[in-house]
N, C-alpha and C positions, 0 to 999 in steps of 0.2 A: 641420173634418175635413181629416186633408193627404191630399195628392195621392199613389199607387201606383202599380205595373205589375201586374198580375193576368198568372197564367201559366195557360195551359189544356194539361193534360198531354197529352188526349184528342188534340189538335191536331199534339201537339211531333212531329216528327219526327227531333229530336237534331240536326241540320246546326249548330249552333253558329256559324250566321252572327248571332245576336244577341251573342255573346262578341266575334264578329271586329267588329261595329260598335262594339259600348262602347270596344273597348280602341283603335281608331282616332279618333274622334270625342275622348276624352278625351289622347289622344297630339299629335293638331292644337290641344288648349289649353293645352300645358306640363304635365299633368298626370300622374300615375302611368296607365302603361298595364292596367297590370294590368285585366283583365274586370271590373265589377261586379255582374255576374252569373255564377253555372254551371251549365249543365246537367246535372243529373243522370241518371244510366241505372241503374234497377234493373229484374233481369231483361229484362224488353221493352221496359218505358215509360222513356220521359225524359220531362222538363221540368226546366224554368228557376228557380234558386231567389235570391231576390232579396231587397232591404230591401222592410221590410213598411210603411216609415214611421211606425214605430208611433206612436200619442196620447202616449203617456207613454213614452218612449225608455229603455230603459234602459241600452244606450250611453250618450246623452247624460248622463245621470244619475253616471254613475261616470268619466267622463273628467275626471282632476284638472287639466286647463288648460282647460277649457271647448273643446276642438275641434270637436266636436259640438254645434249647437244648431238649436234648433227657428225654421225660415225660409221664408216664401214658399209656403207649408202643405207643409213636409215638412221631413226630418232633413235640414242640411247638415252634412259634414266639412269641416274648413278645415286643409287639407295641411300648409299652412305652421304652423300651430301646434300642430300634432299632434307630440308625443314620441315616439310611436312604444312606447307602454308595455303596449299590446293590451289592456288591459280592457274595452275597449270591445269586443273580437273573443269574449272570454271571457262576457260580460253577455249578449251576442245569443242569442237564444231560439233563433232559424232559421238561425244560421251564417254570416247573410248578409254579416259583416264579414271582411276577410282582411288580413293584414300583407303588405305588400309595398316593395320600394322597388328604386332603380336602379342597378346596379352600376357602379365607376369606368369600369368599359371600356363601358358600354351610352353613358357620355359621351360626344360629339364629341369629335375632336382630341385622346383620350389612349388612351394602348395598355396599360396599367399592366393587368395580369391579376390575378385576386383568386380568394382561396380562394373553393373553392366546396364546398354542402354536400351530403349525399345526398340525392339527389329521394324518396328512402324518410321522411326528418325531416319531421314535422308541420309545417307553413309558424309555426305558434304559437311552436314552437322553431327554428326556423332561422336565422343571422345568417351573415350574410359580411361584413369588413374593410373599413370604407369603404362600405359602405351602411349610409345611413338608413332604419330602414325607418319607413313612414307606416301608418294603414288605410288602406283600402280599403273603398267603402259607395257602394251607390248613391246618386247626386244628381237621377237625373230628368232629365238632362241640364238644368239651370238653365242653361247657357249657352248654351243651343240655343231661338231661338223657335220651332223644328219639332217639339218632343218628344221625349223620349225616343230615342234611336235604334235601340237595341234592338225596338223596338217598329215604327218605321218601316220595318226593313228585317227580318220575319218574313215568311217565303213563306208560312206555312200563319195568319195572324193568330191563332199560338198566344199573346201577347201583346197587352194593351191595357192601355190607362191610362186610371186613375178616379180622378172627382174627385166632389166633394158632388154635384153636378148628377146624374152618369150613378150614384152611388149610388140618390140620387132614386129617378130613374126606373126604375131595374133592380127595386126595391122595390116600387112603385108596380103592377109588370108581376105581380110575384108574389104581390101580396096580388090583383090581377084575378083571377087563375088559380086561387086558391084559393078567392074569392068561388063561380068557377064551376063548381070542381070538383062532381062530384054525388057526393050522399051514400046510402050503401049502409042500406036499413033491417033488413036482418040485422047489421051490425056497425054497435052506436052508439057515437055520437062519445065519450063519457064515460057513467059507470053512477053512479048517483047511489043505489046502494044502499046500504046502512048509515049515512047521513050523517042528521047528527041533524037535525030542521028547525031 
């Protein structure tokens, strides 16, 4: 089973400090800043919407250079081999992939200015001269033996991360719970009428 982040909406409070640690924590490894996660806000609620890591990737699946592969129980992207071709962004079920990449002037040491496009242009469609652009997909933070950072730095622990183990037991807790739940003898559990013996 790979590893996730689980978002609890109930919790979110929208402050978007899990955005501000992803896009820091992967910015201190040379890597695209861009957030790998985003909060969402509909009506009142927000929460956090993220890779799901899924069993059978279907990113992975459809990236013609293999960027995308299944590592260390979860989806890794490998930036540097990424074309930049977004089907991997188009395939995701939950949206959780985003095209991004860094513009000449976000470079050190150059001043060169580059077209820029409407912030109204779907990120799917968008290019500017002189950016490559990469995805963007959670990693889990792999290069952090503290986890996720996202997750570490949630004020309300509207985030956590699961692995085989805490699936386990989370499971474990809810088949208890329903062992003990009590059963109502006006509403039974199934009706076994018309069934032929």
């Amino acid at each position: 089973m790979n590893r996730f982040v689980i978002a609890e909406p109930r919790k979110c409070i929208g402050c978007n400090t899990c955005m501000a640690a992803c896009t820091e924590a992967h910015r201190k490894q040379g890597l695209q800043s861009h957030p790998r996660l985003t909060v969402m806000r509909i009506a009142d609620d927000t929460g956090p919407v993220l890779c799901h890591q899924c069993e059978d990737a279907p990113c992975a699946r459809v990236c013609p250079v293999n960027a995308i592969t299944h590592a260390a129980d979860s989806i890794l992207l490998d930036e540097q081999a990424c074309i930049g071709c977004k089907m991997c962004a188009l395939a995701c079920p939950f949206g959780a992939i985003t095209p991004s990449g860094t513009a000449v002037t976000g470079v050190a040491g150059t001043g060169t200015a580059t077209p820029t496009h409407s912030a109204a242009l779907d990120p799917l469609l968008a290019w500017d001269i002189g950016v490559k652009s990469v995805a963007v997909k959670c990693d889990l933070c792999a290069f952090s033996g503290d986890g996720p950072a996202c997750v570490r730095v949630c004020p309300t622990a509207a985030l956590y991360a699961v692995d085989a183990a805490a699936a386990g037991q989370a499971a474990a807790v809810k088949r208890t719970l329903a062992a003990a739940a009590p059963v109502s003898l006006e509403m039974p559990l199934a009706s076994l009428e018309g069934l032929a013996p």
